[in-house]
C-alpha positions in Angstrom: 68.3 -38.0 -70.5 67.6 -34.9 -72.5 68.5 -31.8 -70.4 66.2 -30.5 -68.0 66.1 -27.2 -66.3 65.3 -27.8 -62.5 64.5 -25.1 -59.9 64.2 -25.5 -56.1 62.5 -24.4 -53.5 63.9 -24.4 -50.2 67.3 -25.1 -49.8 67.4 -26.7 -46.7 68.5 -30.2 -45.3 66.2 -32.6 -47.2 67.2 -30.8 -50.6 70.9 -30.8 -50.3 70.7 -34.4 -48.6 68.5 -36.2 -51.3 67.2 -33.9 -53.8 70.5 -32.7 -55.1 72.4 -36.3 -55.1 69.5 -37.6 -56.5 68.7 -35.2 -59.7 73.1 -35.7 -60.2 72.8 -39.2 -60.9 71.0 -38.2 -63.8 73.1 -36.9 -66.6 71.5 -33.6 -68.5 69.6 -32.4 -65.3 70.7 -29.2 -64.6 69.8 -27.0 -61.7 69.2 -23.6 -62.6 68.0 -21.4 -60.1 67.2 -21.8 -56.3 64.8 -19.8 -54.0 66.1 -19.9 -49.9 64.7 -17.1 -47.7 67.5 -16.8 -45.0 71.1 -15.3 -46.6 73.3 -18.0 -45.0 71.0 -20.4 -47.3 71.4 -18.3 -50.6 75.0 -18.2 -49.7 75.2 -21.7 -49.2 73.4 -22.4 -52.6 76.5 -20.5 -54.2 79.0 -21.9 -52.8 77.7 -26.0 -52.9 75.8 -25.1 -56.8 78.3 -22.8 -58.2 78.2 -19.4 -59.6 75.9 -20.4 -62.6 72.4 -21.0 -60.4 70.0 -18.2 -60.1 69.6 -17.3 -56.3 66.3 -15.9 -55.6 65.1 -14.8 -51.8 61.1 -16.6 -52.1 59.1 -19.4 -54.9 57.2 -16.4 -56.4 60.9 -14.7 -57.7 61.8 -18.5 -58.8 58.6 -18.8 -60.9 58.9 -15.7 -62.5 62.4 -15.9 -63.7 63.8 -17.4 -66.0 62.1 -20.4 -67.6 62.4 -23.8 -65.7 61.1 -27.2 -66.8 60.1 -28.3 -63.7 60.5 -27.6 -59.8 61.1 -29.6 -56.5 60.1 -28.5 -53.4 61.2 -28.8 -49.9 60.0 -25.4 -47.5 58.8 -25.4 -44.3 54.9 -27.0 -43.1 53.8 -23.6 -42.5 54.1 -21.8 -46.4 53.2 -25.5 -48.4 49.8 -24.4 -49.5 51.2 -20.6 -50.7 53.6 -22.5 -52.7 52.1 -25.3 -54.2 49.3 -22.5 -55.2 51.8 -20.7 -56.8 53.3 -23.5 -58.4 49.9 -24.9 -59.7 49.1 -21.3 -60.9 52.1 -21.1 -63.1 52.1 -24.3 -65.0 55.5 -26.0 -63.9 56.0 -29.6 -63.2 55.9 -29.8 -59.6 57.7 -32.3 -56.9 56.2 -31.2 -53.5 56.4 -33.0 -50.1 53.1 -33.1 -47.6 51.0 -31.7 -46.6 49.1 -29.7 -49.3 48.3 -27.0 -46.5 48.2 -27.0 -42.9 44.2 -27.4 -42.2 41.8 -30.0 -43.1 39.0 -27.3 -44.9 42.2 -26.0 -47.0 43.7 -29.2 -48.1 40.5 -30.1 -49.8 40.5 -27.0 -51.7 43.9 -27.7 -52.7 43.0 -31.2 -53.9 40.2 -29.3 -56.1 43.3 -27.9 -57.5 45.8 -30.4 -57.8 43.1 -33.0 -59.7 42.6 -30.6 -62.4 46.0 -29.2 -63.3 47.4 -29.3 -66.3 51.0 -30.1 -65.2 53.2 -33.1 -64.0 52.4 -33.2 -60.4 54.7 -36.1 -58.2 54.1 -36.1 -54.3 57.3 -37.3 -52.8 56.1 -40.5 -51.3 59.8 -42.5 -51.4 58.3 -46.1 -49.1 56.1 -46.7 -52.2 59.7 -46.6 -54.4 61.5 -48.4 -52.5 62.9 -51.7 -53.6 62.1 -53.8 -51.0 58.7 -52.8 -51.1 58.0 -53.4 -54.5 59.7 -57.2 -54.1 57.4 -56.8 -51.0 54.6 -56.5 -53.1 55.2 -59.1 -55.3 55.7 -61.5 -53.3 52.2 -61.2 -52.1 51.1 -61.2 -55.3 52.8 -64.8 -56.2 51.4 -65.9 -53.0 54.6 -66.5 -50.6 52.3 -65.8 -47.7 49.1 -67.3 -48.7 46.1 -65.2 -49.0 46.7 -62.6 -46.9 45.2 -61.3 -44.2 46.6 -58.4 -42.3 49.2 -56.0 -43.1 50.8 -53.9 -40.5 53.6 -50.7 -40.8 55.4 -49.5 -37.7 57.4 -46.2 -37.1 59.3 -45.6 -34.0 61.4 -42.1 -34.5 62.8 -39.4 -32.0 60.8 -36.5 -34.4 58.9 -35.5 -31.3 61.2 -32.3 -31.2 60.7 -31.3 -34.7 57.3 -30.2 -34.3 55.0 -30.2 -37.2 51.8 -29.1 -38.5 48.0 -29.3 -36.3 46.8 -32.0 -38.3 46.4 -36.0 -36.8 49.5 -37.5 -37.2 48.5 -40.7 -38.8 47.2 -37.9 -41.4 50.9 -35.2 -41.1 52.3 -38.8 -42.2 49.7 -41.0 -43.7 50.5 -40.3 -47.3 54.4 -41.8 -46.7 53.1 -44.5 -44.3 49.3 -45.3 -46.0 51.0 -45.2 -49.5 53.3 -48.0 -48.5 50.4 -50.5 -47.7 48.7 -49.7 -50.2 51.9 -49.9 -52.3 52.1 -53.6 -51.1 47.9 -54.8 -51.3 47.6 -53.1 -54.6 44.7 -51.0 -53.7 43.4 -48.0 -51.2 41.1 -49.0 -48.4 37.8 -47.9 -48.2 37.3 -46.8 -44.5 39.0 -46.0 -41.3 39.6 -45.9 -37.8 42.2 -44.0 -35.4 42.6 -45.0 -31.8 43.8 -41.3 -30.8 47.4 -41.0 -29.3 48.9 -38.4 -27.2 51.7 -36.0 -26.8 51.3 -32.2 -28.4 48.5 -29.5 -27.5 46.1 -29.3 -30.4 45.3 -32.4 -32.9 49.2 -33.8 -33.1 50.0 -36.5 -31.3 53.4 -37.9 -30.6 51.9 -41.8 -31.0 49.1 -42.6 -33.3 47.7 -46.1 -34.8 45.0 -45.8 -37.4 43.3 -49.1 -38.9 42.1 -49.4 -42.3 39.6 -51.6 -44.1 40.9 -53.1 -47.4 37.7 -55.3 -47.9 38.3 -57.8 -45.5 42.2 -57.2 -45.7 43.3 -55.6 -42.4 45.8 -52.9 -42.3 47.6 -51.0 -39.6 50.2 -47.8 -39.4 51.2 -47.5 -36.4 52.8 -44.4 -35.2 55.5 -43.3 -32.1 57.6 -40.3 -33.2 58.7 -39.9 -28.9 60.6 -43.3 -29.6 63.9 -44.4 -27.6 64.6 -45.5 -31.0 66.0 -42.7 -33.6 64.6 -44.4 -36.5 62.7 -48.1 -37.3 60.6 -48.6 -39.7 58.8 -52.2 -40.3 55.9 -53.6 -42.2 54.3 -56.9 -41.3 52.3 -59.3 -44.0 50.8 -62.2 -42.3 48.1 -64.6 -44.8 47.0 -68.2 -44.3 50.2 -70.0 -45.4 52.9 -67.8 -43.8 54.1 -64.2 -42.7 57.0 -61.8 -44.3 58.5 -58.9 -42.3 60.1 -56.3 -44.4 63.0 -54.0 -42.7 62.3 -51.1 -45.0 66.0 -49.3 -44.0 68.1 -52.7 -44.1 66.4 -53.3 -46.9 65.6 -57.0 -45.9 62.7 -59.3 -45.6 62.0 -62.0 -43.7 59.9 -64.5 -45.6 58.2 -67.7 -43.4 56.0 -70.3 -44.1 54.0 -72.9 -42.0 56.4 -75.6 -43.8 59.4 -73.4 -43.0 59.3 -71.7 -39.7 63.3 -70.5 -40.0 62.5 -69.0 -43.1 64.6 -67.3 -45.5 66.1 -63.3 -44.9 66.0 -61.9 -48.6 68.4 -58.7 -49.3 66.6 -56.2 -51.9 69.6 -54.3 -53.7 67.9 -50.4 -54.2 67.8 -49.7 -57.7 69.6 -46.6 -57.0 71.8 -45.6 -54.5 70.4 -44.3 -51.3 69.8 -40.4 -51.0 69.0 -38.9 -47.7 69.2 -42.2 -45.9 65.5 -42.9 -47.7 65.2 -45.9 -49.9 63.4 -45.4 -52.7 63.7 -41.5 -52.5 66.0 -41.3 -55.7 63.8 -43.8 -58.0 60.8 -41.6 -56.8 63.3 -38.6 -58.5 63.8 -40.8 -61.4 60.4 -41.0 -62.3 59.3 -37.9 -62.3 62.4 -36.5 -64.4 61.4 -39.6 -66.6 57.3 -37.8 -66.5 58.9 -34.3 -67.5 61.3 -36.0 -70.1 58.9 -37.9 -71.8 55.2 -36.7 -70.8 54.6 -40.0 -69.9 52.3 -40.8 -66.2 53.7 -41.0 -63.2 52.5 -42.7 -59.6 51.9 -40.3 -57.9 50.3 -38.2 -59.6 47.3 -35.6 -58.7 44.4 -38.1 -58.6 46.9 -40.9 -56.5 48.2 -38.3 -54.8 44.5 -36.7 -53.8 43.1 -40.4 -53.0 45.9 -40.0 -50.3 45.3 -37.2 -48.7 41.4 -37.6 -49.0 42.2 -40.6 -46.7 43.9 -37.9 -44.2 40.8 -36.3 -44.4 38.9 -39.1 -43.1 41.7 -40.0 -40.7 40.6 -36.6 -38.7 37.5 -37.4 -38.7 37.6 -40.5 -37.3 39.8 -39.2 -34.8 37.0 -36.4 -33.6 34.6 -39.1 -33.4 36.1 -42.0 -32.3 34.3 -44.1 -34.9 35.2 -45.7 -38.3 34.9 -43.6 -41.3 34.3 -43.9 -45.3 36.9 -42.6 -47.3 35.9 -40.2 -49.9 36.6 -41.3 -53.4 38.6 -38.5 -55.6 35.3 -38.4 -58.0 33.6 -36.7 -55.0 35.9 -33.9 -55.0 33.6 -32.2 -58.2 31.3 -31.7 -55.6 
């Protein structure tokens, strides 16, 4: 890989846990300045980056510093849409973590934005990387499980503490959660429905399950961030000849048929090694160095990324009415 000039944004856990190890298994990546508001974080930055990265104290001193070829992301809910403005504004290849901003009217003028820029843009969405979901996915496709029929993704965490921003949280995490079904079916669903949770003051909830309509395909993320568990994740395929359960952090599934009720339990290797404890964080790195590199399209980028988030959308309105709810197609966003 040709050498590529990487700023960050936020030096914090997430970056120094999976952004960092990530962009270092990639020879010629070189980080070059990083922005961190508190001192003991620009302190850290020099003393775990070295003397030869840029320290700035805020995004807006990054971007107008010396020259980068691209920037990743990782700052706090609360200063998402100031950034990701700024970032749009100056041209930069852009790796950014949901949401886009912290209310539903200003997310969809962000996605106005985000659709027409001119840049690489690459939501972090790492389920929709990971190995085992992509062997996940084409196993459906070969028919291991028949047609099938439903497909269902469960979080349990202990995030209850961590707070977040006001937004549903089958919305706060639909774009990880709703990426990985449709990461597995092959296509985005056209309508929705969230039984509403409890937990926080305001439109958060600590549990959440939210059905989608895939055209006759059911699908279900279901959501408890107050969990005795710290961290489970599982998605569910069941079809007319059989049923596969994936373990997305063992990286296993479970594949069954009606001729083979035992079943076999299939390891998935990561095509990288694991950063941050996330599978499928550092391919989701290693395509968009790849889309800076070579110009070439990545997944996630501003139209995938806005078909995501205009599903949020639809996700809090189903939520104030307590009814199903069309999903807006990306072409309405012209509108």
């Amino acid at each position: 890989m040709s050498s590529i000039r990487v700023g960050l944004i936020g030096y914090g856990g997430w970056t120094r846990l999976a952004f960092v190890p990530a962009l270092r298994q990639h020879e010629g990546v070189r980080i070059v300045s990083a922005a961190a508001f508190s001192k003991a974080s620009q302190d850290r930055i020099r003393e775990e980056l070295g003397p030869d990265v840029q320290v700035y104290g805020g995004f807006e001193a990054l971007l107008d510093g010396p020259e980068v070829d691209a920037v990743m992301m990782a700052i706090p809910d609360a200063i998402h849409e100031a950034a990701m403005d700024a970032v749009l504004g100056a041209g930069v290849a852009a790796y950014y973590e949901p949401p886009l901003a912290g209310r539903p009217d200003d997310i969809r003028k962000m996605l106005k934005r985000l659709v027409a820029a001119d840049q690489i843009t690459h939501g972090d969405l790492e389920i929709g990387f990971a190995t085992v979901v992509l062997r996940t996915a084409e196993l459906v496709r070969q028919g291991a499980v028949g047609a099938p029929q439903t497909i269902h993704l469960k979080l349990r965490s202990n995030w209850a503490g961590f707070g977040g921003p006001d937004l549903c949280l089958a919305h706060h995490l639909g774009p990880w959660y709703v990426d990985g079904l449709n990461s597995i079916i092959g296509r985005s669903p056209g309508r929705v429905l969230v039984m509403d949770g409890h937990g926080q003051t305001g439109r958060r909830q600590f549990h959440s399950l939210a059905q989608f309509d895939y055209g006759g395909l059911w699908g279900t993320i279901h959501l408890n961030i107050d969990s005795v568990d710290e961290l489970v994740t599982t998605i569910e395929v069941t079809g007319d000849e059989g049923d596969l359960t994936v373990d997305y952090f063992r990286n296993t599934i479970n594949l069954r048929s009606k001729s083979d009720s035992e079943g076999d339990v299939i390891h998935v290797e990561p095509a990288l090694p694991v950063v941050g404890g996330w599978p499928g964080e550092a391919e989701s790195v290693a395509e968009f160095l790849g889309a800076v590199e070579n110009g070439t399209p990545n997944r996630t980028d501003g139209r995938m990324a806005a078909q995501l988030y205009l599903t949020g959308l639809a996700i809090e309105r189903s939520k104030d009415t307590g009814g199903w709810v069309e999903i807006e197609g990306v072409a309405g966003l012209g509108s």
